[in-house]
N, C-alpha and C positions, 0 to 999 in steps of 0.2 A: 491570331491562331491560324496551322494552317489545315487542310483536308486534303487526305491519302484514300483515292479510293481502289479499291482492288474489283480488278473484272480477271476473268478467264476468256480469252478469245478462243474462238474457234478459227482457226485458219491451217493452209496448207502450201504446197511449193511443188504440185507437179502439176502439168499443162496436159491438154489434149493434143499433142502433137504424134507425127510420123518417125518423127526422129528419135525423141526422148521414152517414147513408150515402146512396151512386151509386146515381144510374140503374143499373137492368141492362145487361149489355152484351149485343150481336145475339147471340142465341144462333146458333152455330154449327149448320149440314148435318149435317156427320159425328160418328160415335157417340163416346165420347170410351175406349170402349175398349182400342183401340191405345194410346192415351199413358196409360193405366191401368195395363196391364200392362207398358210400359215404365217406369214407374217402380216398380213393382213387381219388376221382376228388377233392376233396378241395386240395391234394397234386400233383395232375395236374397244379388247375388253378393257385397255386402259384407257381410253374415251371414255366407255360408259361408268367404269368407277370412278370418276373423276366428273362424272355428271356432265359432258362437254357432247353437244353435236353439233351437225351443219357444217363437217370438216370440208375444206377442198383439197386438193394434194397439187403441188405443185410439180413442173418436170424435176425427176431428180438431176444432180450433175456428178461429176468428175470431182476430186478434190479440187478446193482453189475455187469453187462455184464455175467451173468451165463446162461449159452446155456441152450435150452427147444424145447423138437421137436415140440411142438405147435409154437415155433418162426417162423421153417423150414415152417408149414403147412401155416400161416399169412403171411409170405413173399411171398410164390408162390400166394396163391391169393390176395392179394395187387396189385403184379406186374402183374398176368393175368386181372386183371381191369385196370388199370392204360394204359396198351399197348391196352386197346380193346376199354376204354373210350377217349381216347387220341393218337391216332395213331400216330398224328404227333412230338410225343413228342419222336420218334423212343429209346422206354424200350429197354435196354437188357437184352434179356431171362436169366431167373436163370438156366437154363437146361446148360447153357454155360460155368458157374463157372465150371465146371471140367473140362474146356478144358482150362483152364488161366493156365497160366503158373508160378508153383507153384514158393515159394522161397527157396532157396538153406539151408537156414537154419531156425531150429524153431525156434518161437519167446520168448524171454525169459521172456517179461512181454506184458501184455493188451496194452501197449503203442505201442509196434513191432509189436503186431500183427496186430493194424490198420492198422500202416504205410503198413504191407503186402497185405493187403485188398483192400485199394487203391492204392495199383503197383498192384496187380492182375486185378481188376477192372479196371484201366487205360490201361492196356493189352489187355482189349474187345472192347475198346472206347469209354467206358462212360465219360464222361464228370460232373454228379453229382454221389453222391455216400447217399444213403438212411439208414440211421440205425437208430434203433428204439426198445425201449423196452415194458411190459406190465407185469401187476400183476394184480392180482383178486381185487374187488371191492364192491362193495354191491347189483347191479345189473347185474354182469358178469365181464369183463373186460378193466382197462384202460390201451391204448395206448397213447405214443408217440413215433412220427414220427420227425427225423430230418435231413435236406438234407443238403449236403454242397460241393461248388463246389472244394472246397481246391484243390484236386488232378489234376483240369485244373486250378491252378495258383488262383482261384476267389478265395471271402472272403465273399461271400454269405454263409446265414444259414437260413433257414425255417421250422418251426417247426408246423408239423401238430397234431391235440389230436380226440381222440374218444373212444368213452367207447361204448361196444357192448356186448349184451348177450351171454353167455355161451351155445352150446348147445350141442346134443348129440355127434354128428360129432365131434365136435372140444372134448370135454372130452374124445374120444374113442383116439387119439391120444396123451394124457397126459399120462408120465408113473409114474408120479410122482404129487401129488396136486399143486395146483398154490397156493405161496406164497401172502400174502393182501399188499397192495400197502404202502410204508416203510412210518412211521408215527412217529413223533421226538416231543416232548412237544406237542402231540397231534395235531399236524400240517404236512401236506404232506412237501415230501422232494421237488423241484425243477426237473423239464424236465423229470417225470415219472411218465408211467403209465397214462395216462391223465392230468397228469398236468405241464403247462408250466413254465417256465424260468421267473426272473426279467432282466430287461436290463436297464444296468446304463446309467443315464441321467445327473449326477451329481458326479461322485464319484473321488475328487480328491488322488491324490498318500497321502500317511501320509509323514509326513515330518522326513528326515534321522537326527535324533538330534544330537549335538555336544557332547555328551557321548557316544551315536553307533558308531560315524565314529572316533572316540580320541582312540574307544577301539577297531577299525576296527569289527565290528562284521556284519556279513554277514548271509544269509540262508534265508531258509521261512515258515513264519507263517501261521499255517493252522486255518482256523475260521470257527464256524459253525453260519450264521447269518439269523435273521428272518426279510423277508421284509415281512410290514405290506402289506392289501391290498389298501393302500392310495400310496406305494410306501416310507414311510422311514422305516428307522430301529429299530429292537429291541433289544432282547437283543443278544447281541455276545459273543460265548462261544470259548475259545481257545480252538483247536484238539491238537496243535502242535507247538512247536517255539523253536530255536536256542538259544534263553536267552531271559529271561524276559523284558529286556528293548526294544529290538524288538516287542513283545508280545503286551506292552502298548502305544508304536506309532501307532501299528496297528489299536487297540481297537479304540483310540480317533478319528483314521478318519474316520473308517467305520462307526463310531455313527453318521458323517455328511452328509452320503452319502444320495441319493436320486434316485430312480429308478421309470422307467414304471414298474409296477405291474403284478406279473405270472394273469396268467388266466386260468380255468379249458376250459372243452372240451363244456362248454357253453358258450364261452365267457366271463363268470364273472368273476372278479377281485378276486385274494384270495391270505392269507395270506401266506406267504412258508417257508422252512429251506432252504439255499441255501448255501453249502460250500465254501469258498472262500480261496485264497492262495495269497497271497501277498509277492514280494520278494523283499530283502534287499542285493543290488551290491555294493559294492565298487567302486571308479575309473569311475564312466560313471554318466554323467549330466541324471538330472531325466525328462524322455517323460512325454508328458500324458498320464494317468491311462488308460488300457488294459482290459476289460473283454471279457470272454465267460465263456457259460456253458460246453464245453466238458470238460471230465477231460484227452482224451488224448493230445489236446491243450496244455492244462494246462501244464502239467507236463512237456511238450516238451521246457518251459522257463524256466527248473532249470537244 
């Protein structure tokens, strides 16, 4: 028999650079801590419905996980709202990441260095672990925020969005322009920047054909797929695949698939590109079909 598992990656394709990224946008009058701590209690109150505390937040970044000291400056005040709006929710201070106790080795891709983050993090006693990215916008910036209690054993995920004006403060701390939020056939990518994730409702595994397992062929197909805002799919573009015959088992399921719909930081339903990886095992009767948007998740099933 073989096993097709389906992930949704989260990934992106723009850099922190000089070159590649926007103008700054007018920085904004107003201080930007109202819509700070507003989305700091949205990312309270679904903590506490969700029963979760002892969050830490980590620096946000740039699509693509590329570090930005304006992430540094958004994560401290995120987390000094969230500890001041939410007492009970017992935040652990950022000031305390230097006292965790680092790892013995560096990490040699985005994947180890999670995993370090959350054994650091699980070091202080957090219990959820917060990370979250942002790019420029058309009105200042959008965020997403995503919690996940993984590192205390849960398989909770909560994704909070908000888009906030650019203003002086926060420009004075850029040493480089903020890049405009990653945009693919004219459609936002998935869980960036303010805009959320699809989550399948319907997405069964593709079926292992009897020419893939006759010619044992194994690995995983990377796709790039557009959920509409109704929730099915459009079109699916291969990234990646181990051999073609792989490639078009793929294609044919995820054309059947069906998902609740991303949503922007308004609530509304909207179109998105959302990576997908799908893998092809040998040897093991096939579960049903797997998502998530993280791409360290992901990668951790191959």
């Amino acid at each position: 028999m073989g096993r097709a598992v389906l992930v949704l990656v989260w990934s992106a394709s723009v850099f922190c650079s000089r070159g590649g990224a926007q103008e700054l946008l007018p920085a904004a009058t107003e201080q930007p801590g109202a819509q700070i701590a507003a989305l700091a209690e949205r990312l309270g109150v679904d903590l506490l419905a969700a029963n979760k505390k002892k969050p830490f937040i980590l620096d946000l970044t740039l699509p693509n996980e590329v570090p930005c000291p304006l992430g540094r400056w958004l994560a401290d005040r995120i987390s000094e709202s969230l500890a001041k709006l939410h007492p009970e929710l017992q935040v652990i201070p950022r000031s305390r990441w230097s006292t965790a106790s680092s790892p013995a080795e560096l990490a040699q891709d985005k994947n180890q260095e999670f995993v370090q983050n959350e054994q650091r993090a699980q070091s202080l006693g957090a219990e959820v672990l917060v990370q979250g990215n942002f790019a420029a916008v058309a009105d200042g910036i959008g965020i997403t925020l995503i919690a996940s209690d993984r590192l205390a054993g849960g398989e909770s995920r909560m994704e909070v969005l908000a888009e906030i004006p650019m203003t002086s403060e926060m420009e004075a701390v850029l040493s480089t322009p903020l890049p405009q939020r990653p945009i693919l056939g004219g459609l936002p990518k998935a869980s960036i920047a303010g805009i959320g994730s699809p989550v399948c409702e319907l997405c069964p595994a593709p079926e292992y054909t009897y020419v893939a397992k006759a010619k044992r062929l194994q690995g995983v197909v990377i796709a790039q797929v557009l959920v509409k805002a109704d929730g099915q799919t459009g079109d699916v573009k291969i990234v990646r695949t181990p051999n073609p015959a792989l490639a078009a088992a793929a294609t044919r399921a995820v054309r059947t698939w069906l998902f609740k719909p991303a949503h922007n930081f308004r609530g509304e339903t909207v179109p998105v590109v959302v990576d997908v990886a799908v893998s092809f095992r040998l040897g093991i009767l096939p579960p049903p079909a797997a998502v998530t948007a993280s791409a360290t998740e992901a990668s951790k099933k191959f």
